[in-house]
TORKOL-93466 format. One line per 3 residues: their letters; for each residue x, y, z of C-alpha. Coordinates in steps of 0.05 Angstrom, whole numbers, plus 5000, padded with zeros to 4 digits. Example, Ala and Ser with C-alpha at 12.3 -4.5 7.8 and 13.67 -1.06 7.14 Angstrom:
2
as	5246 4910 5156 | 5273 4979 5143 .
***
This chain:
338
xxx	5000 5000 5000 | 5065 5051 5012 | 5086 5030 4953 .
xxx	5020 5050 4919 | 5007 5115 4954 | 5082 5138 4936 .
xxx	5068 5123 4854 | 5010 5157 4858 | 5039 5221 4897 .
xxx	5094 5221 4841 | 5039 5227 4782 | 5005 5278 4818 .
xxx	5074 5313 4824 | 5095 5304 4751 | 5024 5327 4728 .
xxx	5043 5395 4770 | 5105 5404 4755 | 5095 5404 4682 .
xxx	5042 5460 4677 | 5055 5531 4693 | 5016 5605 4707 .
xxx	4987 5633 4640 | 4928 5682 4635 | 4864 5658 4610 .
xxx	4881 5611 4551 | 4838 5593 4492 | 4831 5524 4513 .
xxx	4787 5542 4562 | 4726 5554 4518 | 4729 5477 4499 .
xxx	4694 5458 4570 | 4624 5447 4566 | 4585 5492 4585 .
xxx	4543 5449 4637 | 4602 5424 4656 | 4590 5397 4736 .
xxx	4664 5387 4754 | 4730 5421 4726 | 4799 5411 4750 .
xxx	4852 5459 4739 | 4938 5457 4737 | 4961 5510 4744 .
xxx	5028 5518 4785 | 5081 5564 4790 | 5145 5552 4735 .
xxx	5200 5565 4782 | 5188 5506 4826 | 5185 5460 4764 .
xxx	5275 5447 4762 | 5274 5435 4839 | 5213 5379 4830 .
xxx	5249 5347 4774 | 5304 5337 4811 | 5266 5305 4873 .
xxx	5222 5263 4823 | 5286 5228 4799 | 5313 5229 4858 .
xxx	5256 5187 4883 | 5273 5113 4901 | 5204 5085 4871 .
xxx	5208 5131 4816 | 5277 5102 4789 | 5254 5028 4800 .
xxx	5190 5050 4756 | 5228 5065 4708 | 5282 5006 4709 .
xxx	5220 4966 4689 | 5202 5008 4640 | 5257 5007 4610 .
xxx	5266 4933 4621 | 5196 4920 4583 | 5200 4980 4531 .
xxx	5269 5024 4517 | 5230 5067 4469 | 5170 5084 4525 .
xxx	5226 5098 4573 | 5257 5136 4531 | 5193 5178 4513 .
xxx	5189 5189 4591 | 5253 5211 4606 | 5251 5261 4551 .
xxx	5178 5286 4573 | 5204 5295 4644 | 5259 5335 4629 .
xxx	5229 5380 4569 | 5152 5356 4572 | 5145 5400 4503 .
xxx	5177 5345 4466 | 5114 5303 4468 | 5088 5363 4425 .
xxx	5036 5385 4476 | 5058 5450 4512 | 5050 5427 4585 .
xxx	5088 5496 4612 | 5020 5524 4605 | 4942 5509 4644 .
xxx	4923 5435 4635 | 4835 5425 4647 | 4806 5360 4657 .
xxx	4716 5360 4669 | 4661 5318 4672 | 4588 5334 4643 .
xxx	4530 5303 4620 | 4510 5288 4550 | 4436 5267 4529 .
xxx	4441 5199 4577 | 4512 5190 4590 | 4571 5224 4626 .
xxx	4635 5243 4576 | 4702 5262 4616 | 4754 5295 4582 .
xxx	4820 5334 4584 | 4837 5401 4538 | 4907 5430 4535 .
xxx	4953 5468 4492 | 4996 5442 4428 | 5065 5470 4425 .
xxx	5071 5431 4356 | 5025 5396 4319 | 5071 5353 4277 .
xxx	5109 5334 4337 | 5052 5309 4378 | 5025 5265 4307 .
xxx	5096 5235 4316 | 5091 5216 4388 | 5025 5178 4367 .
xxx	5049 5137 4316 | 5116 5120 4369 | 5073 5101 4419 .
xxx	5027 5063 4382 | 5085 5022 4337 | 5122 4998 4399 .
xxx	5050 4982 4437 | 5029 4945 4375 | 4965 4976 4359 .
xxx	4943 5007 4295 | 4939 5079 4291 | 4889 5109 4245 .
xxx	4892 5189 4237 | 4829 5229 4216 | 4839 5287 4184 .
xxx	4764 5329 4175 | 4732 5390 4178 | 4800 5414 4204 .
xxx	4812 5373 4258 | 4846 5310 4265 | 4816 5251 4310 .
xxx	4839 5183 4337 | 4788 5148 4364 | 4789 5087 4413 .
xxx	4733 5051 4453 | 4693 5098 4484 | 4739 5154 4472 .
xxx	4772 5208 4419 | 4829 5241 4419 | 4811 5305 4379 .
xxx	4870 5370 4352 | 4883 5422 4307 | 4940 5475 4307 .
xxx	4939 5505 4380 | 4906 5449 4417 | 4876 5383 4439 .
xxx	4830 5348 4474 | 4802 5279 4486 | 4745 5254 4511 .
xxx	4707 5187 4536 | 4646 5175 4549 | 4614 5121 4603 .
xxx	4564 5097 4547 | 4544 5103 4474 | 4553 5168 4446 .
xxx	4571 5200 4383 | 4634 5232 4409 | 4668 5257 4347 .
xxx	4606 5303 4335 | 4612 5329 4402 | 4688 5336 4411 .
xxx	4682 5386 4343 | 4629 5421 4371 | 4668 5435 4435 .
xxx	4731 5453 4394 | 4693 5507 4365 | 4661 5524 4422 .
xxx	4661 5604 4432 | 4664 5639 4508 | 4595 5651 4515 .
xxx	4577 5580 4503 | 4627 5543 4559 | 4640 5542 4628 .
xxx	4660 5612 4632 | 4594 5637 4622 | 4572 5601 4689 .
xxx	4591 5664 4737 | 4613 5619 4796 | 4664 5574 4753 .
xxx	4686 5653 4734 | 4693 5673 4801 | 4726 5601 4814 .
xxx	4776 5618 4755 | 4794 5687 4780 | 4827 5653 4836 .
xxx	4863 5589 4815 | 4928 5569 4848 | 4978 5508 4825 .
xxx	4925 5462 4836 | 4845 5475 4832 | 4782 5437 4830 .
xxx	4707 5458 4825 | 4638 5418 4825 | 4573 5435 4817 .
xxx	4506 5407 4845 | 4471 5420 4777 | 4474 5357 4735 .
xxx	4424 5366 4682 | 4410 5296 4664 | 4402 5268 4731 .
xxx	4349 5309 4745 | 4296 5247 4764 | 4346 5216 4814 .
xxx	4365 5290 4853 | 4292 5297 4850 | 4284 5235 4892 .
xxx	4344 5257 4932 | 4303 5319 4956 | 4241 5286 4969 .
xxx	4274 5240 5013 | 4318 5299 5041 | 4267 5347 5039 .
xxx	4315 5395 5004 | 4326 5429 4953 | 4397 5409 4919 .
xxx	4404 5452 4846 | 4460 5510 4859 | 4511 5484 4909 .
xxx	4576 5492 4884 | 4650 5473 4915 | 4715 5515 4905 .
xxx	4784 5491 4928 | 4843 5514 4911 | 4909 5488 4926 .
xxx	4983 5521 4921 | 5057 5498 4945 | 5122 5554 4952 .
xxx	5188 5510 4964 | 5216 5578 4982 | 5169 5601 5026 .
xxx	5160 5534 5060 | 5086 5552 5054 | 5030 5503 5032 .
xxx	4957 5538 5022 | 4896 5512 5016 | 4828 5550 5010 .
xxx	4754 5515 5004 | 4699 5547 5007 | 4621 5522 4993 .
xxx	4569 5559 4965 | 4496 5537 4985 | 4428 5546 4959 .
xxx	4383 5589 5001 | 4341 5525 5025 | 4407 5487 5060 .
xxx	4423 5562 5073 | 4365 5564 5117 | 4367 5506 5157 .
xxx	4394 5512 5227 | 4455 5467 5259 | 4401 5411 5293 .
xxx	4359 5409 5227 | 4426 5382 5195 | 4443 5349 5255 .
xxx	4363 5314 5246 | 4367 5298 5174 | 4437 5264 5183 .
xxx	4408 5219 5244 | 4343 5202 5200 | 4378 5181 5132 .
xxx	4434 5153 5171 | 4477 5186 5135 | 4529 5179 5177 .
xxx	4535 5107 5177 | 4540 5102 5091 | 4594 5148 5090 .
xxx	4658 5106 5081 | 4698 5152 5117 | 4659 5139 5173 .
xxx	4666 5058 5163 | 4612 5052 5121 | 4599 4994 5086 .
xxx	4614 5023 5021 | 4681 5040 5051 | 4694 4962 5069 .
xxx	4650 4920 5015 | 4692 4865 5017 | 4690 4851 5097 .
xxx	4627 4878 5095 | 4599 4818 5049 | 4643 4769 5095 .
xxx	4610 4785 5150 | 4537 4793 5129 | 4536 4740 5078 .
xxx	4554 4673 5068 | 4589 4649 5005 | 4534 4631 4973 .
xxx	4499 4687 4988 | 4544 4733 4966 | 4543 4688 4896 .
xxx	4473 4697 4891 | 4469 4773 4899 | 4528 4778 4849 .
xxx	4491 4732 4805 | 4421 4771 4814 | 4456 4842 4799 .
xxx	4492 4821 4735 | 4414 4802 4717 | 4387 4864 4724 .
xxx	4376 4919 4659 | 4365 4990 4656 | 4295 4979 4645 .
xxx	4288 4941 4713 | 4327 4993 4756 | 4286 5049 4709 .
xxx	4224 5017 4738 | 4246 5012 4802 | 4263 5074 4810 .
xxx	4195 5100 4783 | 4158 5048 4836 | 4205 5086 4894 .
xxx	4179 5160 4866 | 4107 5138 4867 | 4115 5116 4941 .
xxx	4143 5172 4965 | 4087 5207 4922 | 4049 5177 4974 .
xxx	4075 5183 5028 | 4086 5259 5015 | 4007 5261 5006 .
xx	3992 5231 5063 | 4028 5276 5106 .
***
């Protein structure tokens, strides 16, 4: 598990390390514009040399890369070269990297925009990539934009940027990764005024969510019945920012509520929490979505817990669609009767 958790620090510090401060970029404009979660990089260029130098100097970080190397002397060497001049991938990682999540008609799509440094270059780190991993690489070139696309995913560019995408369903993608390549200011996030007040103060490292997910209306709408509150307009800033010289790490969160949480008091939270138990799903507070596995060793037996796995893989869309419909109507009910 130490071994885990110091991997995945080092990814988080190479993603840092290789962006830098820039003022609002085009880029921007390709998040969606009902975007409910956005993820900045944004950090400060003249600690990038001094976290280099740690990265390599890391002990899991070198034996990462012995293995690498071990399986694939060309992806190693791609690496190597992208930690110490991350513009020779083609993509200009000095600047803002965004990464965001929004709905599309019935699915989710996930993506990440950034800026190219040089088209040609990044076309040539493809077709590297994909000789030594064996795959084949087929290059779109349309409507001026050129496309790769993969299951569930794109990876869409022109002259200044790129962006892919993926999508937890069935989508037409490619139409919607050109749309939001064109997309103009007015029409993406930075026409939501709280994602521009979000922007206005970014650090190294930023993240910001919203409560208003338009296609899941039907299942917050079940979440505030059973709440009894309203949910639409919540939103969640945090910012994040590191000075080596300084010695100083900041971080800043702040939540923005509607007026109807706004207006409950401390024991109607402190109510609501006891009577949805809300307490006790919450994995950080052991619950048993936190601990499936013992969970199901504890309150199953083995061929109980076969069963239930069995049952679920049974179950369509249709049958959850209708239970969820048979749930609304009884808390239709139940509402009335009251």
């Amino acid at each position: 598990m130490k071994r885990i958790t110091s991997l995945l620090s080092i990814a988080v510090v190479l993603m840092i390390l290789i962006s830098s401060c820039s003022k609002q970029p085009e880029h921007i404009n390709t998040i969606p514009g009902d975007a409910f979660a956005v993820m900045t990089l944004k950090p400060d260029p003249e600690n990038r040399d001094e976290m280099v130098k740690e990265v390599k100097a890391n002990e899991d970080y070198q034996e990462m890369m012995e293995k690498l190397r071990e399986d694939s002397k060309v992806m190693a060497d791609l690496l190597e070269d992208f930690i110490e001049d991350p513009t020779t991938s083609g993509i200009d990682m000095y600047k803002e990297s965004f990464f965001f999540a929004a709905p599309m008609d019935d699915n989710m799509i996930f993506g990440t925009s950034m800026l190219l440094k040089k088209a040609s270059t990044f076309e040539e780190t493809l077709k590297k990539v994909a000789k030594e991993m064996e795959f084949e690489l087929k290059i779109e070139d349309e409507d001026g934009f050129k496309t790769v696309s993969f299951p569930k995913g794109i990876a869409i560019w022109d002259k200044t940027k790129v962006m892919i995408i993926g999508s937890d369903g069935m989508a037409d993608l490619e139409e919607k990764a050109k749309e939001l390549m064109n997309q103009k200011t007015g029409e993406s996030i930075m026409e939501d005024k709280d994602f521009a007040e979000f922007y206005n103060n970014v650090m190294d490292f930023n993240m910001w969510f919203s409560s208003n997910i338009e296609n899941m209306d039907t299942e917050i709408t079940m979440m505030e019945k059973m709440l009894d509150v309203q949910l639409d307009d919540n939103y969640a800033h945090m910012h994040f920012d590191w000075d080596k010289k300084a010695g100083q790490f900041t971080m800043i969160a702040k939540m923005r509520v509607n007026e109807d949480i706004r207006d409950m008091s401390i024991n109607d939270m402190a109510e609501l929490m006891e009577e949805t138990d809300m307490l006790d799903r919450l994995p950080m507070f052991g619950g048993p979505g936190a601990y499936a596995d013992e969970w199901a060793e504890e309150e199953l037996s083995e061929d109980e817990w076969e069963k239930a796995q069995e049952a679920m893989d049974t179950i369509s869309e249709e049958d959850v669609e209708a239970m969820l419909k048979e749930l609304e109507a009884e808390m239709d009910e139940d509402l009335s009767a009251e």
